[in-house]
Structures are given as C-alpha cells and as structure tokens.
N, C-alpha and C positions, 0 to 999 in steps of 0.2 A: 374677427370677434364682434359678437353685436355693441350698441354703443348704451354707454352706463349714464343712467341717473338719477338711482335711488341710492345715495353714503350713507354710510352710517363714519361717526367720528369717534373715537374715544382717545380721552385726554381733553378735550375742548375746551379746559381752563386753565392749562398751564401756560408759561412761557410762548410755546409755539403755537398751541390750538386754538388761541382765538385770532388769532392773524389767518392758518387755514382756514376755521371755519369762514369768515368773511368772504375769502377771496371764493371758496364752495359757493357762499351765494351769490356772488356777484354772478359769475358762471352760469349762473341758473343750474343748480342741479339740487336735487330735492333732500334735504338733510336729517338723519336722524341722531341725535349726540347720545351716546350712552353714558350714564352718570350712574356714583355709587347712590346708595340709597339715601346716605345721609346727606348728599349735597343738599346745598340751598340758593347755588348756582344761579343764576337766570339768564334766559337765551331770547333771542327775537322767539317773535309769535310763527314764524313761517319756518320754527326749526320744530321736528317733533323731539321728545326729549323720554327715554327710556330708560328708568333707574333698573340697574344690575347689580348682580352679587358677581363679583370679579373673580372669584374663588372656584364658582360654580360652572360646571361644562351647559349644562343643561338650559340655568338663564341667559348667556350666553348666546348658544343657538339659537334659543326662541326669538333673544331680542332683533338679531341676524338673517329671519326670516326675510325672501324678499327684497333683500339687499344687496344692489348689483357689487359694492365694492366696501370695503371698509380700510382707514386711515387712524394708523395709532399713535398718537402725541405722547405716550406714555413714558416717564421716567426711566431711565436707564437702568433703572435697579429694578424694573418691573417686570424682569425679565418671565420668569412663572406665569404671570398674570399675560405678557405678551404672546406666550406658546401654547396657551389656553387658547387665547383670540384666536390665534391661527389653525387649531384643529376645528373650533366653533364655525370660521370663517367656512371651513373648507367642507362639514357636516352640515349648514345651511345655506349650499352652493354657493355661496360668492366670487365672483368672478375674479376678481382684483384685489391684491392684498397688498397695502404699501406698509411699512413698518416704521418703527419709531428710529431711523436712521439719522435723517437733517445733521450734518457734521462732515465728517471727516471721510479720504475715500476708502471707503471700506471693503475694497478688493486690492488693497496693497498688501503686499505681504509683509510689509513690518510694521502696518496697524495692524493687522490679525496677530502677531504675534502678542501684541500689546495684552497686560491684565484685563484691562480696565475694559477692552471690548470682547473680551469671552464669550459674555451672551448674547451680545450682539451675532458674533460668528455663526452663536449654536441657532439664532431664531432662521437666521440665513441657509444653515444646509435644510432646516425644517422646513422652510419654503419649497426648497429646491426640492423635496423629496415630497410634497403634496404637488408641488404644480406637475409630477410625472407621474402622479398616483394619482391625484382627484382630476384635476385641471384646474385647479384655481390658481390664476397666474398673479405674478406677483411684480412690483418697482420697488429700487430702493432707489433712493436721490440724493443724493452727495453735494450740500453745499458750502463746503468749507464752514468756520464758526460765522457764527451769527453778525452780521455788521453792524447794525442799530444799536441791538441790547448789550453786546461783546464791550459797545464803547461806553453805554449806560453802565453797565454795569463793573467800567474798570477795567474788564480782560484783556482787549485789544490796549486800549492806553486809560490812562487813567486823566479827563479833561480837568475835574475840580479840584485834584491834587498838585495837577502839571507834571505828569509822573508817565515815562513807558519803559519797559523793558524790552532791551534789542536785543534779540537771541543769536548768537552767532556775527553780534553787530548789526543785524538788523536789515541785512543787504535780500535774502532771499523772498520773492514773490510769491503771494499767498491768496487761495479765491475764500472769497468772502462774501457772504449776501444776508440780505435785511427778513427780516420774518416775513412783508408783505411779499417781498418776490420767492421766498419759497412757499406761500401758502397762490401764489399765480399756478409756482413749477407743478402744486400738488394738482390745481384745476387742469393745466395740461396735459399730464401724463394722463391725469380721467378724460379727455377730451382723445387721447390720440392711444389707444388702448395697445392696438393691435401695433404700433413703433416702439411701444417701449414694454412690451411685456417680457417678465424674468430675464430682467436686466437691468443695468443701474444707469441712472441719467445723471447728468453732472452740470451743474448751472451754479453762475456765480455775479453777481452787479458788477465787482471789481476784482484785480487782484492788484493789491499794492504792496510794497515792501513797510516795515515797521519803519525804514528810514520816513518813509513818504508819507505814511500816518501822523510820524511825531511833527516833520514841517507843517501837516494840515493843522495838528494841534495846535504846532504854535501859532499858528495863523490867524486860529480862530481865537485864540485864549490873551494873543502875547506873547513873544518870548522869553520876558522874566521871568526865574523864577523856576525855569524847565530843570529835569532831575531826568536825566539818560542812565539806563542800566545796565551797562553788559554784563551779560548772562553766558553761558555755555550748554547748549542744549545736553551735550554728550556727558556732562555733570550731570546733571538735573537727574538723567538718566540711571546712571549709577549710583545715588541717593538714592530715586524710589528703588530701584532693585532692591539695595543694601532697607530698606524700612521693609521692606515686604519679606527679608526673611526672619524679624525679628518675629518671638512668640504672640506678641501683641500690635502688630503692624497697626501704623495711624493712617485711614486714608489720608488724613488733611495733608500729608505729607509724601504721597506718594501717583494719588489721583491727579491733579492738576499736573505735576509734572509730568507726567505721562501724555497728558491731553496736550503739553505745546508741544509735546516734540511731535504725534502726530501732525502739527500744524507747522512749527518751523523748524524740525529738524530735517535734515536730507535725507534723500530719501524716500521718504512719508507720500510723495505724490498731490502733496497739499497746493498745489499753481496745476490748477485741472489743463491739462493740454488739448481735449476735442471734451467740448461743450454739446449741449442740446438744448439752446437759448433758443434758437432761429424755433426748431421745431416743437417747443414749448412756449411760442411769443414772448419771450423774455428779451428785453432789449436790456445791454449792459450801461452801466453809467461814466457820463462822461466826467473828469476828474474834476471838470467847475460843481457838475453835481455832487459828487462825494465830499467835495470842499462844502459847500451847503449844506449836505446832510453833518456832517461834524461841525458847523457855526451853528445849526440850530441845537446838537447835544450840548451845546457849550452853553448855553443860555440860563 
C-alpha cells in the first residue's frame, strides 16, 4: 500500500480528538479536521479546517476529496453520521478508514453481544464489506478505557472523593491507555498501513488491577478516608437487562453498567494478550510512571 499523508479528522474537539490530532501533527502528516458549520472551534494554523453538513452524502465526499485516510473521533451515538463517513470515505477513494472505536476489544463475542455497541458492530461488518468492494481498508484500535481522563473523570477511581469500586473485588487485570498514547497508536497505524490493514490493533500503557489502582490512589491522596466498593459485575449485568426491557428503559441505568463489565467482567477480553506496541512505537509504562501519572491527577 502506498504511504499516507494527507488525514482528514472528524470529531477533533471531543474527548479524544484533540489528543489525536496533536499526535497527527507531531508525526508530520498533513491535517484536514472536518467541523459542523456552526463550530467556532479553533485549530493551529498548519491544520486546514473544512465545515460539513454531517447529514449530507455529497458534502462529505467533496470535503474527502484527496484524502489519503480519514480518523473518526465521533460519539458513540453517532453512529448514522459514522456510516455516512464510511460510504463518503470509500466514494472519494480514501485509503484508510479508522473508526470511532478507542475502548474496549471489539471482536469479543460478549462485547458484540452487548447493547450498548450495536453500532459499533454494524459500522464494522460496513467496513468489512467496502474494504472487499471498494478497497478502502480499514483499523480499528482497541485500547481498553481511557487512563488519564477515566481517573479525571472518576471512572477508573474517584481521587477527590477517595472512592473506587472493585468489581468482582477488584483482582482482574485490565489494559488501560492515556489519550496521548492512543492518539501515538492512531499516527502508527497511518505510518505502517500495509501491517495493520482490516484489522484490529491493541495497545495499552498498562494493565493493572483496581486492587493496584486503589493502592496508587492511596499513595497519592493518603490512605484516610478511602471508601472500597465491592460490586458484582454479574449483578450490574442483570439490572441493565431487567431496565432495558422496561417500556421506558433509562440509559443512565443501564449504559455504564454494561461498559464495566466489558471492562472487568470475565470474559470481555479487556487484559489485551498480543499487543502491537513494539510495531506501533508505543512503549508501555513502568508502574513508578503510572504511580506519577496518578500523584499528578491528584493534585
């Protein structure tokens, strides 16, 4: 496969896409961010920036023109707007299609079972049926939850409250990586086309147990004061079911529980076993690092 340099990015303001886009440029590869009309966004000068109607096939393609590969950061509910991308991708040649995966591993069979990634599944056979129909091949990239933000924002452990929930007590090993090293993994797979094409790559900083998280917490926090939760993932489990067949299902009640047990139920595949760190220059972090990446969220 020839080698890419012309991205296009959409999503470039959420959560995860200003971590990729950075690492795109660090890489050196030339950036185009597709934005709705009404953003008001702003990007370095060295990024080109092309307002779309997400709706539409046709803006789409044109903004797509000339674009060796495009990277979608888009909302999990986006899912319409992402199958769009991927016919537009694949109607103005694009070589490379990565999707809005970054999570969990998505060719387990008892996350595909899961609600909550349905669209997920459906953007995936849609790949797999352009990359044998058009040739626009595709990566998805599996990096366990978010390590940085996951603890910023409480999910992993909760540092400001002194709070974590140990699922199954807390013993089972989990990969986990920071936004910067999944927006490396995305510059890699565009760097090494022809190894990771219509296929999925799996990179992670660490994998620790919630035991080994809650001792970093306290490490860094103190140990007064700590509030340990045993949980039961196979509960949690049977809760979202039993909400999802009420007339009126709540997500708030059935969404998250679903996402940990992809993460620490058995199972799930969530402690990745063959990595593509090495062949993605991702080096993993050593536990005094992770210990310092968690003394500084504690701060």
């Amino acid at each position: 496969m020839s080698s890419i340099t012309r991205v296009a990015l959409a999503g470039a303001s959420g959560n995860i896409g200003p971590a990729i886009l950075d690492q795109l440029l660090n890489a050196g590869f030339r950036i185009t961010v597709l934005t709705r009309k009404s953003s008001t966004h702003s990007f370095p000068s060295s990024v080109t920036v092309i307002p779309v109607d997400y709706e539409s096939l046709d803006s789409l393609t044109n903004a797509l023109q000339g674009q060796d590969a495009l990277v979608s950061t888009l909302a999990s509910g986006a899912s319409a707007t992402q199958l769009l991308l991927v016919e537009a991708a694949a109607k103005a040649h694009v070589k490379r299609f990565i999707p809005s995966e970054f999570g969990y591993d998505s060719l387990n069979e008892k996350n595909r079972a899961l609600p909550i990634f349905k669209d997920k599944v459906v953007v995936q056979d849609v790949l797999k049926k352009q990359a044998a129909s058009s040739g626009m091949t595709y990566t998805l990239i599996c990096t366990g939850p978010f390590l940085d933000w996951g603890i910023m924002a409480g999910f992993l452990m909760n540092l400001k409250g002194k709070s974590i929930d140990l699922f199954d007590g807390g013993h089972r090993a989990f990969s986990t990586t920071s936004l910067a090293t999944i927006g490396k993994a995305v510059a890699g797979v565009l760097a090494q086309p022809e190894q990771t094409k219509n296929r999925a790559v799996y990179v992670q900083d660490t994998a620790p147990t919630l035991q080994q998280l809650a001792a970093m917490g306290k490490k860094a926090t103190g140990a007064d004061g700590w509030k340990e939760n045993i949980a039961s993932i196979n509960e949690l489990v049977e809760q979202a079911w039993a909400e999802l067949k009420k007339d009126n299902p709540n997500p708030a009640s059935f969404v998250y529980a679903f996402l940990k047990a992809s993460i620490w139920g058995e199972g799930y595949g969530s402690h990745f076993q063959k990595l593509d760190n090495d062949l993605l220059g991702i080096k993993e972090m050593s536990d005094a690092e992770v210990q310092g990446l968690v003394n500084s969220l504690a701060k």
